[in-house]
C-alpha positions as CSV (number, residue, x, y, z in Angstrom):
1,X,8.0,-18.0,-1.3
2,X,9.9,-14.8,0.0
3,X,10.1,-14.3,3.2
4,X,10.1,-10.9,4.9
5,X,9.3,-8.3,7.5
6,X,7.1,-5.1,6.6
7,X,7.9,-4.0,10.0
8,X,9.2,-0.6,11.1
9,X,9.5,0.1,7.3
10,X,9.2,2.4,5.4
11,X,7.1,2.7,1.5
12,X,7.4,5.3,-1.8
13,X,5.1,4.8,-4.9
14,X,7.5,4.3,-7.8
15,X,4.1,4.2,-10.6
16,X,0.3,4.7,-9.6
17,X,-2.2,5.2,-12.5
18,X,-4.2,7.8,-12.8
19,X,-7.8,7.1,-10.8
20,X,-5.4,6.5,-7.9
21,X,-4.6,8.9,-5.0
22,X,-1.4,7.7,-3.7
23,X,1.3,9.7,-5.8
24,X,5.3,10.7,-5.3
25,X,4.9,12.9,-2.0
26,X,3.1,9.9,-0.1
27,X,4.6,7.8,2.1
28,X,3.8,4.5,3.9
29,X,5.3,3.3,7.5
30,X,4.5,-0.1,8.0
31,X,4.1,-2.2,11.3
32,X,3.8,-6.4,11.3
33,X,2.8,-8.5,13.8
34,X,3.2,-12.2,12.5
35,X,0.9,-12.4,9.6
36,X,-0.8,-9.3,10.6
37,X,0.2,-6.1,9.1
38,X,-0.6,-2.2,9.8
39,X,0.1,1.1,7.9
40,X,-0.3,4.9,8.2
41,X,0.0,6.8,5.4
42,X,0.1,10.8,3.8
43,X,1.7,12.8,1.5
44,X,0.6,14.2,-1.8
45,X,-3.2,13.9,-2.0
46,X,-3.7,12.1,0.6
47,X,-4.2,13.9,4.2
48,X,-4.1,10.8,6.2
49,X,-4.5,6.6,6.0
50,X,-4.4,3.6,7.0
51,X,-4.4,-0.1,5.7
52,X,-5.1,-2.8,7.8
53,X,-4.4,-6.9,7.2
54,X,-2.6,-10.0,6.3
55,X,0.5,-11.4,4.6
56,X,-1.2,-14.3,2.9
57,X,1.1,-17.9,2.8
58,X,2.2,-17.3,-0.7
59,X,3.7,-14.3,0.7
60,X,1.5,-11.6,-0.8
61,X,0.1,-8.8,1.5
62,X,-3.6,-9.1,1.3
63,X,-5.5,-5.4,2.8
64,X,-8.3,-2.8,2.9
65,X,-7.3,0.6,3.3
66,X,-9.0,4.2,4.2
67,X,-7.8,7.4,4.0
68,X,-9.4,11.1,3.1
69,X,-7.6,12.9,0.2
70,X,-6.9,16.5,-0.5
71,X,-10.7,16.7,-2.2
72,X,-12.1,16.2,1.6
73,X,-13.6,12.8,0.4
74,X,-13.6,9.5,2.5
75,X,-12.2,7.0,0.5
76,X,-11.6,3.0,1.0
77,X,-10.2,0.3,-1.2
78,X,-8.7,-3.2,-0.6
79,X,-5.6,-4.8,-2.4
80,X,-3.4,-7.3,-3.3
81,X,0.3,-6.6,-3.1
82,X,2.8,-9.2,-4.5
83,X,6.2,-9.1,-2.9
84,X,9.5,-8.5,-4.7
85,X,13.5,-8.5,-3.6
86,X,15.4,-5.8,-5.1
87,X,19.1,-6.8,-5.3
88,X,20.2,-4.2,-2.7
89,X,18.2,-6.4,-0.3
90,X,15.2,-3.4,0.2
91,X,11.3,-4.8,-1.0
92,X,9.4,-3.7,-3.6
93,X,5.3,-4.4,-3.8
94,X,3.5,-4.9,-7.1
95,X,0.0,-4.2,-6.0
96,X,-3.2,-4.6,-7.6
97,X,-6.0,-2.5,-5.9
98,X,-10.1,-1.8,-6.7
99,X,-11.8,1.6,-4.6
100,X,-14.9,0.1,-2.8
101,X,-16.2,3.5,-2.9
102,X,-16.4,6.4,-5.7
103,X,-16.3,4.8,-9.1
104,X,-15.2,1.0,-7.6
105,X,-12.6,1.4,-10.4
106,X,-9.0,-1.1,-10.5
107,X,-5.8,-0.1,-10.2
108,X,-2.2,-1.3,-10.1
109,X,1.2,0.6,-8.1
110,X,4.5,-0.2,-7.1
111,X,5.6,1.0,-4.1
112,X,9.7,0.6,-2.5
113,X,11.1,0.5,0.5
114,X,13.1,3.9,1.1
């Protein structure tokens, strides 16, 4: 298992597909506390966010997120983001994500730490 701090961090999408809102102008800031983790996020299409939850024992990042996007719309998903270590030491997250409102469609994004 890698072990890791989110906190004080900060997060750029390297891919999103297309039914996702997150795209190259957002960014992430991330706060942990233990196990519990916390993140504002804008940029891009989305006006403001913000993810709430857990890093899970194997490691992974397990959270729901809100935000409202550029369309006005209130939108809120939850994902699971699997942890890697770049070899100049900074994390990247392969997540897999479904919106719980709108279509309910799936998704998957890589984010990096800047």
């Amino acid at each position: 298992m890698l072990t890791f701090s989110v906190n004080n961090k900060t997060f750029r999408p390297v891919s999103n597909v297309e039914n996702g809102d997150v795209g190259e102008g957002t960014v992430f800031h991330y706060f942990q506390d233990g196990d519990i983790i916390q993140a504002d996020y804008a940029g891009g299409d989305v006006v403001m966010g913000h993810l709430v939850g857990k890093v899970l024992p194997s490691g992974q990042l397990q959270f729901a997120y809100h935000h409202v996007n550029a369309a006005g719309e209130v939108m809120a998903g939850q994902c699971l983001s699997t942890p890697e270590l770049l070899p100049d030491g900074r994390l990247r997250f392969h997540e897999a994500w479904q919106w719980l409102t709108g279509d309910r469609s799936k998704g998957t994004s890589v984010i990096e730490e800047v």
